[in-house]
PASEBA-1860 file (N, C-alpha, C; in nm, 3 decimals):
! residues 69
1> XXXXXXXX> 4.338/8.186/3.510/4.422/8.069/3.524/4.339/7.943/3.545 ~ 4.225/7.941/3.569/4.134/7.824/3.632/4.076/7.776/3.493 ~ 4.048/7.889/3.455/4.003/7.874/3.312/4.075/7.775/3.188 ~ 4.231/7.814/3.187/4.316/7.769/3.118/4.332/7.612/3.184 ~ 4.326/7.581/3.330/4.330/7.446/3.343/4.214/7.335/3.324 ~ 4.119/7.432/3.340/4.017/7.322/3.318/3.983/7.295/3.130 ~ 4.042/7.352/3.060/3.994/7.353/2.917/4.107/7.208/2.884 ~ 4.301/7.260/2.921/4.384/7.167/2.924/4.346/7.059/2.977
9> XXXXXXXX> 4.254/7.037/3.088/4.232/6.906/3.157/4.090/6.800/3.075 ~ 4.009/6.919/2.998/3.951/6.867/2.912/3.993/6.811/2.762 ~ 4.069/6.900/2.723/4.093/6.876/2.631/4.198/6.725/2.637 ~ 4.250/6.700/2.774/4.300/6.540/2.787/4.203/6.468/2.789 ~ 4.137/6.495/2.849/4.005/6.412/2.889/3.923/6.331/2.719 ~ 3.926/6.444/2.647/3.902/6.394/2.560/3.972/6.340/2.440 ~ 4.111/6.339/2.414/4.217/6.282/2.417/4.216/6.072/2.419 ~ 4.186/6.067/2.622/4.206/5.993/2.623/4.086/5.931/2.568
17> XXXXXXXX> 3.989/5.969/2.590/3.843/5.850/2.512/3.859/5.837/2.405 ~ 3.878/5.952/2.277/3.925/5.991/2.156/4.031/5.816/2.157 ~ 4.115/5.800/2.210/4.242/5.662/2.220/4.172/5.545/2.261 ~ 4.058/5.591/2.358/4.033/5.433/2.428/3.858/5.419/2.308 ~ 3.800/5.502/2.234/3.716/5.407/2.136/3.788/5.379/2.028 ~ 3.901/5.428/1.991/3.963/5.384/1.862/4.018/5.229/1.911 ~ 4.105/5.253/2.044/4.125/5.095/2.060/3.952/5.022/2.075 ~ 3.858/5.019/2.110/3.782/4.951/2.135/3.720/4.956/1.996
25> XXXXXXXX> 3.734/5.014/1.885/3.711/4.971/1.754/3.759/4.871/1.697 ~ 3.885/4.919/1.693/4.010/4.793/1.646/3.951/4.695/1.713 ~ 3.931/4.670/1.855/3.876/4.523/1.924/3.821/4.432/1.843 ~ 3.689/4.564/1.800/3.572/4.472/1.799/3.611/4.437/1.654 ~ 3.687/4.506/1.542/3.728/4.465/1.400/3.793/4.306/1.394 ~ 3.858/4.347/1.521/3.964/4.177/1.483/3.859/4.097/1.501 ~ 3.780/4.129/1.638/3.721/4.025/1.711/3.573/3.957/1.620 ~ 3.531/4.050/1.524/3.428/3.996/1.465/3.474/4.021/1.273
33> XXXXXXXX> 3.581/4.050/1.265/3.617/4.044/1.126/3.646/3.857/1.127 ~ 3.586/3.862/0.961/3.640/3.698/0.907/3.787/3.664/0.933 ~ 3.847/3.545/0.993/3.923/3.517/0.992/4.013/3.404/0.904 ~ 3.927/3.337/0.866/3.999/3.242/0.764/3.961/3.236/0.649 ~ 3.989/3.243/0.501/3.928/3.201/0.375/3.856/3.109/0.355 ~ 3.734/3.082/0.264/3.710/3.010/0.198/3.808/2.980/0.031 ~ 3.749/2.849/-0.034/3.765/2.823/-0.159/3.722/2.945/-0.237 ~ 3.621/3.012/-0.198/3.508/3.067/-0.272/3.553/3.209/-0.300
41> XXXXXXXX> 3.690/3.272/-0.128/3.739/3.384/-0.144/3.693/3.440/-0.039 ~ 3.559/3.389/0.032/3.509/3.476/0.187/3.595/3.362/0.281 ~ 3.556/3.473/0.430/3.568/3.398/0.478/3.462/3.388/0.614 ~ 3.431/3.255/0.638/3.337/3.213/0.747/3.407/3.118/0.862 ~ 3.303/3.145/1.011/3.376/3.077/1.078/3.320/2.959/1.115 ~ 3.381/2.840/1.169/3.298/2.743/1.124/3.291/2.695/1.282 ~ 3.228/2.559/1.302/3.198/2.524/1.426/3.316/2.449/1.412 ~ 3.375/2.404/1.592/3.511/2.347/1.606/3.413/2.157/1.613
49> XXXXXXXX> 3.477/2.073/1.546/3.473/1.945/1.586/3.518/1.882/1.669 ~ 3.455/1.837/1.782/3.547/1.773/1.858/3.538/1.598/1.878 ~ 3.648/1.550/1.879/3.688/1.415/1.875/3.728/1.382/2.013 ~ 3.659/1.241/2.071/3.751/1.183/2.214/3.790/1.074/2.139 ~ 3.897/1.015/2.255/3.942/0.931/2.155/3.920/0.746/2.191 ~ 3.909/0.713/2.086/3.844/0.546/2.106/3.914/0.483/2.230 ~ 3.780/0.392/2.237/3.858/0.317/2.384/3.731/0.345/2.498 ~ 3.749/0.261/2.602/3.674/0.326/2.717/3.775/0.392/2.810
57> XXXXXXXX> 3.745/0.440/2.914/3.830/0.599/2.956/3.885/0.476/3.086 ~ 3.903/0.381/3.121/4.039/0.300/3.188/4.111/0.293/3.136 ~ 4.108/0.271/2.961/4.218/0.253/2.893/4.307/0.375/2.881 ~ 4.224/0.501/2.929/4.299/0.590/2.914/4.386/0.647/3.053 ~ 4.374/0.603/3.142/4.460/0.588/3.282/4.584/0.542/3.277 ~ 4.630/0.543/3.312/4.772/0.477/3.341/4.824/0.498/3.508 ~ 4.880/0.393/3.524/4.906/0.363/3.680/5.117/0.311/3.658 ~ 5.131/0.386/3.761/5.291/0.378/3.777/5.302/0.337/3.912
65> XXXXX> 5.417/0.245/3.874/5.451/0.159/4.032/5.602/0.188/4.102 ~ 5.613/0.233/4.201/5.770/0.239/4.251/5.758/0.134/4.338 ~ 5.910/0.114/4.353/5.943/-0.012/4.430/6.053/0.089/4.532 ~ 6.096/0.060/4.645/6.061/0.125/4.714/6.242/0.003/4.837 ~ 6.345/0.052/4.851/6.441/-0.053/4.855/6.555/-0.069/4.845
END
């Protein structure tokens, strides 16, 4: 009987890793597969641009007044 549980408890055992590298495959597929097309038909990922926006950064404040009465 000891026999029969420890084979069942293995055979989960390996089960669950068997589930948890297939998910950690899939991960790494999304996570490093191309995501967007090129013109060309591949696809590459590109660097993000970032923009602030004109002005000096008082202009970008804003101040609200209550009156109070």
């Amino acid at each position: 009987m000891a026999g029969d549980a420890g084979s069942g408890a293995l055979r989960e055992l390996l089960v669950v890793f068997a589930v948890a590298a297939a998910g950690l495959l899939l991960a790494l597929v999304a996570a490093f597969a191309p995501w967007h097309p090129t013109s060309d038909g591949t696809a590459r990922a590109g660097l993000v641009e970032l923009h602030s926006p004109p002005g000096p950064a008082s202009e970008m404040t804003t101040t609200t007044t209550t009156t109070h009465g």
